[in-house]
Legacy VTK file of the C-alpha trace (Angstrom):
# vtk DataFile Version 3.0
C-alpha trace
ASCII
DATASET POLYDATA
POINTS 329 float
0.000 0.000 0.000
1.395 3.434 -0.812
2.253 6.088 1.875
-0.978 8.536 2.404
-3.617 6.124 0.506
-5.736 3.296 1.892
-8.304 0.772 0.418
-10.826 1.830 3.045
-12.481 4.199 0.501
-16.337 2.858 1.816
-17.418 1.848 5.375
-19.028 -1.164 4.003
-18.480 -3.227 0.507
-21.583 -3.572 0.143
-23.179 -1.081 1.491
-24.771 1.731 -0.884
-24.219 5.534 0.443
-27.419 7.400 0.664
-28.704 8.585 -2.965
-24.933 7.145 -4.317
-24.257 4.619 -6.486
-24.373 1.054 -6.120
-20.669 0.035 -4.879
-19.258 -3.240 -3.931
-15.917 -4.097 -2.751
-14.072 -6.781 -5.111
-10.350 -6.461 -4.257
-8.225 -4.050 -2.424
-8.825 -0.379 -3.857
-11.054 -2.056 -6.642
-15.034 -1.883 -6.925
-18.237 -2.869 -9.222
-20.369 -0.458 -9.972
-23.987 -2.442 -10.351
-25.897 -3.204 -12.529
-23.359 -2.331 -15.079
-20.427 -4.366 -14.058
-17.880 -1.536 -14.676
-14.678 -1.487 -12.256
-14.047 1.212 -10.308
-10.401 2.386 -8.276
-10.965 4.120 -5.194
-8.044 5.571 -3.197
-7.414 7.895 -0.351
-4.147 10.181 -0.889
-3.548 12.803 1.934
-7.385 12.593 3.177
-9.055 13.055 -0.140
-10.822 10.076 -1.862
-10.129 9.458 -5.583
-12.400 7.499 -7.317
-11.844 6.737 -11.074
-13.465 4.614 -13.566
-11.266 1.893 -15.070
-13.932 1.647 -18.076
-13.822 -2.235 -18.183
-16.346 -4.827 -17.256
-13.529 -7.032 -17.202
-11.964 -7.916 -13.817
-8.303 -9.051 -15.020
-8.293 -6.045 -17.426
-9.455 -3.685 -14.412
-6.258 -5.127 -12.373
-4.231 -3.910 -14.832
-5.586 -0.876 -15.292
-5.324 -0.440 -11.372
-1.817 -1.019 -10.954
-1.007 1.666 -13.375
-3.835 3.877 -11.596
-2.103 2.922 -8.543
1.381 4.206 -9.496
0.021 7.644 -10.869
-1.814 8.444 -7.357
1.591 7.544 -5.808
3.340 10.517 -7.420
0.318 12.677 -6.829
2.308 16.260 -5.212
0.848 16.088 -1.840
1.923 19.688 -1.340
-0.714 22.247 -1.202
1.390 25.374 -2.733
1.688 23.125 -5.598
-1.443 21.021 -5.553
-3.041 24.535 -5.943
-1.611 26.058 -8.623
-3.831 28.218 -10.653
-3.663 27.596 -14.668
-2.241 31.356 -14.822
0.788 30.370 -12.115
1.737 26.794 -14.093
1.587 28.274 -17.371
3.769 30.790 -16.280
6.337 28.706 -14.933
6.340 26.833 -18.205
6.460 29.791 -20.570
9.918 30.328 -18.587
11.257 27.284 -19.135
10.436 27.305 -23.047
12.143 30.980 -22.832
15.028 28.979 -21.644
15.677 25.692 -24.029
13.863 27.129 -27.143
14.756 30.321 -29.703
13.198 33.732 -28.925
10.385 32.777 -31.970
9.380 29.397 -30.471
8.943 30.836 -27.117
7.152 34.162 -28.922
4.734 31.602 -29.883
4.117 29.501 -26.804
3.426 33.022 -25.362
1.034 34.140 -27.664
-0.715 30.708 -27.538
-1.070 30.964 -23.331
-2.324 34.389 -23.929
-4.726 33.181 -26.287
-5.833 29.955 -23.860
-6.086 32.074 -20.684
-9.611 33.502 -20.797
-10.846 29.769 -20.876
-9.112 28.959 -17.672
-7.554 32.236 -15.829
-8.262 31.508 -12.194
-8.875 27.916 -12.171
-6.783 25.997 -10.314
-5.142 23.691 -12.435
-5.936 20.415 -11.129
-9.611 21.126 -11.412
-9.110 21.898 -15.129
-11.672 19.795 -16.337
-12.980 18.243 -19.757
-15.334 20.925 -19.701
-12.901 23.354 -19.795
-11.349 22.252 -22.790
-14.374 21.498 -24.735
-15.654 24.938 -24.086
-12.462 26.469 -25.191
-13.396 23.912 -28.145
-16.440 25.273 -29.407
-16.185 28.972 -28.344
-12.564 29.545 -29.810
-11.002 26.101 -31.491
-13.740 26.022 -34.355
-13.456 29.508 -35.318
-9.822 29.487 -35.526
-7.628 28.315 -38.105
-5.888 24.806 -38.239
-2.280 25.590 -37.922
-3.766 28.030 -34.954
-5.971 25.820 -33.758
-2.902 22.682 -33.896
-0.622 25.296 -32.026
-2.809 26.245 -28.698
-3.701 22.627 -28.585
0.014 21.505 -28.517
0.618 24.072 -25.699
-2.701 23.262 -23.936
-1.479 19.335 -23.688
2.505 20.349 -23.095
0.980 22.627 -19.895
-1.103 19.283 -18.138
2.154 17.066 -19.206
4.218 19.547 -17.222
1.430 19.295 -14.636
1.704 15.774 -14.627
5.445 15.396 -14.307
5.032 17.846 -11.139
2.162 15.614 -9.982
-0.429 17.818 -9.554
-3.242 16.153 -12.150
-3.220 12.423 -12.914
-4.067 12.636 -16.926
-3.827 14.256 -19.352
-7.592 15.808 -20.241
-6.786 18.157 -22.355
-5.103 15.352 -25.140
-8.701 13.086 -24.812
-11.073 16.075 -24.917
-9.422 17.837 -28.083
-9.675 16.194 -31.464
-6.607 16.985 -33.851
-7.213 18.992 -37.220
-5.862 18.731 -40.642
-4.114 21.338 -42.199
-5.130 21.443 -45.877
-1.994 22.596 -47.841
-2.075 24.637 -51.017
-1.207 22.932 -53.931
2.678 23.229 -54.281
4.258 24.237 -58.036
7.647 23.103 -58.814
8.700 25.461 -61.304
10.599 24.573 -64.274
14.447 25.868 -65.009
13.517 28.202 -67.475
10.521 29.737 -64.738
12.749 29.740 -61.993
16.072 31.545 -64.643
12.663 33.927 -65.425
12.156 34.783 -62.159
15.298 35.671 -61.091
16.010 37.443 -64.205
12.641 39.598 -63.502
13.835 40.093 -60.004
17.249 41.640 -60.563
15.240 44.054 -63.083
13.156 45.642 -60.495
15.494 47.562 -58.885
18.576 48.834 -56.996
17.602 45.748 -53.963
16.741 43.585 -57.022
20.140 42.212 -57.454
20.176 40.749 -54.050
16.534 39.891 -53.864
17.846 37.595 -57.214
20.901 36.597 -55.047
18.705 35.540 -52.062
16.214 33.264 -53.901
18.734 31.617 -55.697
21.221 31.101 -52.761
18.208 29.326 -50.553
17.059 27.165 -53.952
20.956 25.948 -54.521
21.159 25.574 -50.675
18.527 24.240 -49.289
18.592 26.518 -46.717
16.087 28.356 -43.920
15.490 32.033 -44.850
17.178 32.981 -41.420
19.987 30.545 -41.919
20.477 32.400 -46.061
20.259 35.610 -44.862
23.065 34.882 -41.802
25.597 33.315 -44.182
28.641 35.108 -43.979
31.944 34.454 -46.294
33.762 33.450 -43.924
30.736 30.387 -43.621
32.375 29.634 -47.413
35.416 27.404 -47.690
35.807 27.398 -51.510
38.949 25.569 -51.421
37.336 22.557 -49.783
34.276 23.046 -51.413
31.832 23.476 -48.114
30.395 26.180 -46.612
28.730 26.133 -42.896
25.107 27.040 -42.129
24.894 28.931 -38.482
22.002 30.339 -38.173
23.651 33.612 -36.823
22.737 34.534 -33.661
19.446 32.753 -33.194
20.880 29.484 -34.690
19.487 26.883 -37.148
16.317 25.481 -36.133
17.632 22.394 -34.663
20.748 24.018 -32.643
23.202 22.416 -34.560
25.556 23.608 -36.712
26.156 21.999 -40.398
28.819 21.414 -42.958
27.329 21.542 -46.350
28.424 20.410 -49.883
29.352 23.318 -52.122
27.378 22.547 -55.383
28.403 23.535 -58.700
25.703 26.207 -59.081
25.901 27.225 -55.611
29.969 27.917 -56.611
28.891 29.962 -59.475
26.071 31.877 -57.130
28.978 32.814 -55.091
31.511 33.747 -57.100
29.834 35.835 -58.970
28.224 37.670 -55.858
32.127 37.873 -54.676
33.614 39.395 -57.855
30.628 42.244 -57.832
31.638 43.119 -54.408
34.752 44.116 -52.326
33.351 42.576 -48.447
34.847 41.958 -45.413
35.148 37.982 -44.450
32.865 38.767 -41.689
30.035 40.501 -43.388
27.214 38.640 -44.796
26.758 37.608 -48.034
23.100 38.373 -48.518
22.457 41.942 -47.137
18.893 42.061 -47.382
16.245 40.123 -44.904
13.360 38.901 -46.986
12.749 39.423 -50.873
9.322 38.490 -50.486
7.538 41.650 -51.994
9.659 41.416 -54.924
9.659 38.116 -55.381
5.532 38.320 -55.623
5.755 41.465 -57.975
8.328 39.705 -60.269
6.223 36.698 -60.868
3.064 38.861 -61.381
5.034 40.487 -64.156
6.664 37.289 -65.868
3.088 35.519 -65.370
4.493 33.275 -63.591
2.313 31.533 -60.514
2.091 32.740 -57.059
5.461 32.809 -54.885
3.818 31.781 -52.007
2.696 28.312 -53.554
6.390 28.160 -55.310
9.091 25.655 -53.994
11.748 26.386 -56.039
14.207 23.688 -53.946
13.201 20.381 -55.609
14.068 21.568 -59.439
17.044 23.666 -58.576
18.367 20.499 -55.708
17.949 18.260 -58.788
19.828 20.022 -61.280
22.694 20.304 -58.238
22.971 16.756 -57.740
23.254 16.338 -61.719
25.673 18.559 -62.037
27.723 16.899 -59.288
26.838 13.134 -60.924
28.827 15.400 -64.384
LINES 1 330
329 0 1 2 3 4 5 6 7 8 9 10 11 12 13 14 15 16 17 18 19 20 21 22 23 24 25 26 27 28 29 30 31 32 33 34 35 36 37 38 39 40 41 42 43 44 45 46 47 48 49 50 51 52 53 54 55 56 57 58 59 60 61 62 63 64 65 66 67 68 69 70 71 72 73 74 75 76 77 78 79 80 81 82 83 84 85 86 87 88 89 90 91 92 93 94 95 96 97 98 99 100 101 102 103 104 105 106 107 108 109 110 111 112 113 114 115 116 117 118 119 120 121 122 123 124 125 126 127 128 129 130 131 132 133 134 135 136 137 138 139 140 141 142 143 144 145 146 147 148 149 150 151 152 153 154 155 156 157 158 159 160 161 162 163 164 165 166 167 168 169 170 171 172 173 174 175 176 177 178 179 180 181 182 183 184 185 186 187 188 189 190 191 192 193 194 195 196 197 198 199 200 201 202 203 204 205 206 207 208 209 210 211 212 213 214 215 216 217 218 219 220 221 222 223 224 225 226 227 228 229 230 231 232 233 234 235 236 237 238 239 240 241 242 243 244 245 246 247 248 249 250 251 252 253 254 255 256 257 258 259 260 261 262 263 264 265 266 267 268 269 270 271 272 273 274 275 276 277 278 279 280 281 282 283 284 285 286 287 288 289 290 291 292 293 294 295 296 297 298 299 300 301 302 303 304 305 306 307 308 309 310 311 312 313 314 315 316 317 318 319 320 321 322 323 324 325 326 327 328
């Protein structure tokens, strides 16, 4: 028996409490709910009764499912400063852990998601967070919002009763069986052909003064493969020409995984380069790209070479395939 709990749940096993259900005593902590058979765990942890249904009519099944029960009540927090958390005071203390271990735009986004959660549970305490709660953040908010939105708050909604879990304060995790998942429909993606993408670029560097690097940028991430924040952080001194690599940093904020990368110097990501060199006189610490974003003209440009919209545009399978033929030549 564990420390604080005690299979004494009911004065009698077969005795019904006034106006209760119909209870009887099978094993130690275990009960039948009549007439429909289902088995019940009741425990006592710190003075308070748990009872829980084990959803099974079947008695070796619902000793299973007991023993499992059994070892979740025995990590139940039996402190009441943290058995009473409030929703606003855990999510808090998990926002600054995510400030911690993740980059300043993944924790940006757990934030806003909190924000956006706490009006469906401010001043609850957390362990009383019910399926209620969650379905009526369901049907008031989760329908009307979209899918990636909508996949987002629920990801931080079920990260916030694991961390509740872990600290023992709630036993599962309600918020993962009362909210279904959503699909995000994707738009249709166009691989554009060599002579679209040469178009494109072409177009680009037309525009104006910033076209030339707007041209630079969208051809250095389709040679590269890289993030936009990992392009636009590429320095020359990244670029080992003589060993044919170059080494993706992420600059400050880092790659998205944290980890640093040696990468293969293609053919036409050599030709990218050197070209961008001999136009230019920069230091080996300055970047190579030194614009941000060419999104703007990148959507203007196609508009004028009829070409279709950027935003449904990956330009890294054609370009990756004509790098790996040129390194097969």
């Amino acid at each position: 028996m564990l420390s604080g709990m005690s299979a004494n749940t009911l004065k009698s096993s077969d005795v019904t409490p006034k106006g209760g259900p119909d209870f009887h005593r099978v094993g130690e902590n275990l009960y039948r709910l009549k007439p429909s058979g289902t088995y019940y765990a009741l425990f006592k942890r710190s003075g308070k009764q748990i009872r829980k249904s084990l959803k099974t009519d079947d008695r070796e099944l619902a000793k299973r499912k007991l023993g499992e029960l059994r070892k979740k009540v025995g990590r139940l927090n039996t402190d009441k400063g943290i058995r009473n958390i409030t929703f606003t005071e855990l999510s808090g203390r998990w926002l600054d852990i995510q400030r911690a271990k993740l980059k300043a735009s993944s924790a940006t986004r757990c934030e806003g998601c909190v924000k956006a959660l706490t009006p469906f549970f401010a001043g609850t305490t957390f362990r009383n967070i019910a399926r209620k709660h969650c379905e009526n953040w369901l049907t008031k908010r989760g329908q009307n919002i979209s899918a990636s939105s909508y996949k987002q708050e629920r990801r931080v909604l079920i990260a916030l009763f694991e961390y509740a879990i872990n600290l023992g304060i709630v036993l599962d995790n309600v918020a993962a069986e009362a909210m279904p998942t959503r699909s995000i429909s994707s738009k249709r993606v166009v691989i554009p052909t060599h002579k679209q993408f040469d178009l494109l670029a072409q177009t680009m560097r037309q525009a104006d003064a910033r076209g030339i690097h707007g041209a630079n940028l969208v051809e250095l991430l389709a040679y590269s493969g890289m993030r936009l924040n990992e392009g636009i952080n590429l320095l020359w001194q990244d670029v080992d020409f003589d060993r044919g690599c170059f080494t993706v940093t992420g600059g400050e904020t880092g790659t998205k995984n944290h980890e640093i990368r040696t990468v293969p110097l293609f053919p036409a990501m050599r030709g990218l380069l050197e070209r961008i060199k001999g136009d230019s006189t920069s230091a080996s610490e300055s970047r190579i790209i030194p614009i941000n974003d060419a999104k703007t003209l990148m959507r203007n440009s196609s508009r004028k070479a009829n070409l279709p919209n950027p935003q449904t545009i990956d330009v890294k399978p054609t370009k990756e395939t004509e790098n790996e033929r040129d390194k097969d030549n």
